[in-house]
One Martini backbone bead per residue (centre of mass of N, CA, C, O) as a GRO file, in nm:
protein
   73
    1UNK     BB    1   0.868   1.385  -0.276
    2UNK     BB    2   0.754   1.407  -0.636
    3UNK     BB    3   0.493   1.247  -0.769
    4UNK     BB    4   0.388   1.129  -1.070
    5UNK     BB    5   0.193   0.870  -1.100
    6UNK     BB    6   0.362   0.595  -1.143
    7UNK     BB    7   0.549   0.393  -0.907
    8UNK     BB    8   0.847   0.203  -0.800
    9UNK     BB    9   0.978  -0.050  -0.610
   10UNK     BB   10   1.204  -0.238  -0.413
   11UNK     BB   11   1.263  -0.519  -0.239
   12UNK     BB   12   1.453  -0.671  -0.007
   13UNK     BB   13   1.486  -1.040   0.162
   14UNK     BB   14   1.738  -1.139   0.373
   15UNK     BB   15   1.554  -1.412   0.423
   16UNK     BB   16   1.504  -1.668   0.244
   17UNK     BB   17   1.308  -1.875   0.400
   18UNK     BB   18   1.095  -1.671   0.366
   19UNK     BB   19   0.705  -1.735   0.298
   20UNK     BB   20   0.605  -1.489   0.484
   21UNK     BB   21   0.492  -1.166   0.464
   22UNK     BB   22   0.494  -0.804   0.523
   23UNK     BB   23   0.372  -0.498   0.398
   24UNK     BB   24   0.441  -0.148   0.448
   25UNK     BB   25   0.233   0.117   0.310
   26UNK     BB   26   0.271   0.468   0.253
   27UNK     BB   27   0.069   0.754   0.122
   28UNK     BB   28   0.054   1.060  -0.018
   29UNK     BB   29  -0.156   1.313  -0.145
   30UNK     BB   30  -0.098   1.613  -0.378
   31UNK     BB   31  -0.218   1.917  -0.484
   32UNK     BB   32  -0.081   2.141  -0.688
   33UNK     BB   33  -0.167   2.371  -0.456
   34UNK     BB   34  -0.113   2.180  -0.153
   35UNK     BB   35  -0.303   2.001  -0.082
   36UNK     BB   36  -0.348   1.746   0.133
   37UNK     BB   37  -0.411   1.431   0.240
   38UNK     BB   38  -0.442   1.167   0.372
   39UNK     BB   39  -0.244   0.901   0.492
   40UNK     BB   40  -0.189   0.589   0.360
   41UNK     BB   41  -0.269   0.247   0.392
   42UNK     BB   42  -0.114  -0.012   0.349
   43UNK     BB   43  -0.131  -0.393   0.338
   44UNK     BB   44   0.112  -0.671   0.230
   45UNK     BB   45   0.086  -0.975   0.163
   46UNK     BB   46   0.367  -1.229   0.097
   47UNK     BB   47   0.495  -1.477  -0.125
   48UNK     BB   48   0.694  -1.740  -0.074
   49UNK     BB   49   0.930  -1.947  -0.344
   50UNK     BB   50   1.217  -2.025  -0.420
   51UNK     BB   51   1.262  -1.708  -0.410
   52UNK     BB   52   0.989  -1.640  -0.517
   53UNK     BB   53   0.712  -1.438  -0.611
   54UNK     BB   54   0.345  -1.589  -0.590
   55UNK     BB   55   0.207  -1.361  -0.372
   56UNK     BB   56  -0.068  -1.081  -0.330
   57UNK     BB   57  -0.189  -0.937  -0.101
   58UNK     BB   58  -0.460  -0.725   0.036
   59UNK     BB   59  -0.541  -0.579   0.303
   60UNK     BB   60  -0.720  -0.486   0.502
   61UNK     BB   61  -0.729  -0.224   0.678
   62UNK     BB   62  -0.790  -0.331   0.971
   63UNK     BB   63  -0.565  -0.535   0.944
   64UNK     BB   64  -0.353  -0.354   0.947
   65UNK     BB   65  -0.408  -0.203   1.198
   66UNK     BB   66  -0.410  -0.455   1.421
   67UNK     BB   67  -0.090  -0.550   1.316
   68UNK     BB   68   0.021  -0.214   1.380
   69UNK     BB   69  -0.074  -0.252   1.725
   70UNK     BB   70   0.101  -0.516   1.780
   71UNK     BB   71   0.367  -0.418   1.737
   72UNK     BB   72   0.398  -0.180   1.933
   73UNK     BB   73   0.382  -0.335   2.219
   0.00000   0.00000   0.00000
């Protein structure tokens, strides 16, 4: 899929009573010639507070990285 400019997604949140988790965007830019950059990550610690969210926190790259290789194993 190619996008121009600012998109937005939505995300649903199963656990109602989950007061905070992680998300995790990756995301490639490609030149309209066809060149692509390498994949962006981006990971977001997210707050909820009686269903709504209160807070949005971009992490560090490391931290990003650190949480996304414990996962794995």
């Amino acid at each position: 899929m190619v996008r121009h400019g600012v998109g937005t997604i939505q995300v649903r949140i199963k656990h109602g009573r989950l007061k905070r988790g992680r998300l995790v965007v990756v995301n490639q830019g490609c030149a309209d010639q066809g060149l692509c950059y390498p994949p962006m990550q981006r990971m977001l610690q997210i707050e909820r507070s009686a269903g709504a969210v209160t807070g949005v926190t971009q992490l560090g790259a490391d931290d990003a990285a650190r949480w996304l290789a414990a996962q794995e194993q």
